[in-house]
C-alpha positions as CSV (number, residue, x, y, z in Angstrom):
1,X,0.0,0.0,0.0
2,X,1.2,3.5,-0.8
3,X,1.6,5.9,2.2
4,X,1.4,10.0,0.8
5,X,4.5,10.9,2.4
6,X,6.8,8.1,0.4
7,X,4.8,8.5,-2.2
8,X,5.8,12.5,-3.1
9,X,9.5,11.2,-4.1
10,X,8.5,8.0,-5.5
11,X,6.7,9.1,-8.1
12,X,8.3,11.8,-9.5
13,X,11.2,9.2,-9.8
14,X,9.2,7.0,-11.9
15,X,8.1,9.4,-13.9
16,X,11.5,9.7,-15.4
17,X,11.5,6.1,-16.4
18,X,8.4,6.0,-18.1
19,X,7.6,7.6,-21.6
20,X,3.8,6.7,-21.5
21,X,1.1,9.0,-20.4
22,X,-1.2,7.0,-19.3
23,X,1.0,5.5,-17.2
24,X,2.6,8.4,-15.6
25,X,-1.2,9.5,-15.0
26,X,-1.8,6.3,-12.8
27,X,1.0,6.8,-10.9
28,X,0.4,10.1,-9.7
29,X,-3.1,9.3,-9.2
30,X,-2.5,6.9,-7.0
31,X,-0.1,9.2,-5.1
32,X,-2.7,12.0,-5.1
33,X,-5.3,9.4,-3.6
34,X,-2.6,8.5,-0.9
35,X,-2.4,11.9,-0.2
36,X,-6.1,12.4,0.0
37,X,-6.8,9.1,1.9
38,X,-3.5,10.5,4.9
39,X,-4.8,14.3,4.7
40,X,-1.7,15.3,3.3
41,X,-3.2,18.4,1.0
42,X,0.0,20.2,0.4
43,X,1.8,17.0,-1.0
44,X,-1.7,16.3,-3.2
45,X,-1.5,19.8,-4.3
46,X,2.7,19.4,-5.1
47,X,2.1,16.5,-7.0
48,X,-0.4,18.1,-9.2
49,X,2.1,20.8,-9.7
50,X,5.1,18.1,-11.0
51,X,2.3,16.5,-13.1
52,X,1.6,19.9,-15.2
53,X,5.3,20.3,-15.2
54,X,6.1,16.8,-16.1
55,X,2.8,17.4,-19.4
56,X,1.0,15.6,-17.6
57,X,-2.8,16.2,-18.1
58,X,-4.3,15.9,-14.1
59,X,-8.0,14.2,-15.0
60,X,-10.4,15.0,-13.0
61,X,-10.1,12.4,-10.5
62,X,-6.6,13.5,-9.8
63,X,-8.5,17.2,-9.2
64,X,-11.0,15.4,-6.9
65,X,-8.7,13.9,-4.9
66,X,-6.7,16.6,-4.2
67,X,-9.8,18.6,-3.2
68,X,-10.8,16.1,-0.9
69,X,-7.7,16.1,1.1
70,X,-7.9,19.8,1.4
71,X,-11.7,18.9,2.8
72,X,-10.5,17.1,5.0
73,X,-7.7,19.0,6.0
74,X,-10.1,22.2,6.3
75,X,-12.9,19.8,8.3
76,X,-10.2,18.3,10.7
77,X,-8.7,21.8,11.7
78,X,-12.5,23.2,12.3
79,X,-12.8,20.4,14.4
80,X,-9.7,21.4,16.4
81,X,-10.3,25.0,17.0
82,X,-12.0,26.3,19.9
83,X,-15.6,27.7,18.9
84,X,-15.1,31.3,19.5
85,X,-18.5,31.4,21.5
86,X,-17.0,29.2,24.3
C-alpha cells in the first residue's frame, strides 16, 4: 500500500522512467489518492504541480482527490479550534 508521504518522491522518480502518459497519470493518481486518503493536501496539491510540469494532463479524479484532502484538512482543523463562542 502507498503511504502520501513516500509516495511524493517515488513518483516523480518513476516518472523519469516512463515515456507513457497514461501511465505516468496512474501513478500520480495513485499518489494524489494516498495523499487524500492521509490528509496530506500540500503534498496532493505538489504532486499536481510536478504532473503539469512533467505534461502531464491531471484528469479529474486527480482534481477530486486533491480537493478532498484539502476537505479534509479544512474539516479536521474546524474540528480542532475552539468555537469562538465558548
Amino acid at each position: 500500500m502507498m503511504s502520501c508521504r513516500s509516495a511524493t518522491a517515488t513518483p516523480t522518480q518513476q516518472l523519469h522512467r516512463t515515456t507513457e502518459p497514461e501511465q505516468a497519470l496512474q501513478l500520480l493518481r495513485a499518489a494524489i489518492s494516498a495523499c487524500e486518503k492521509g490528509v496530506e493536501p500540500e503534498q496532493a496539491l505538489q504532486l499536481l504541480r510536478e504532473m503539469l510540469r512533467q505534461g502531464v494532463e491531471p484528469d479529474v479524479i486527480s482534481y477530486k482527490a486533491a480537493i478532498s484532502a484539502c476537505e479534509k484538512e479544512f474539516e479536521s482543523s474546524r474540528w480542532r479550534r475552539p468555537s469562538r463562542h465558548d
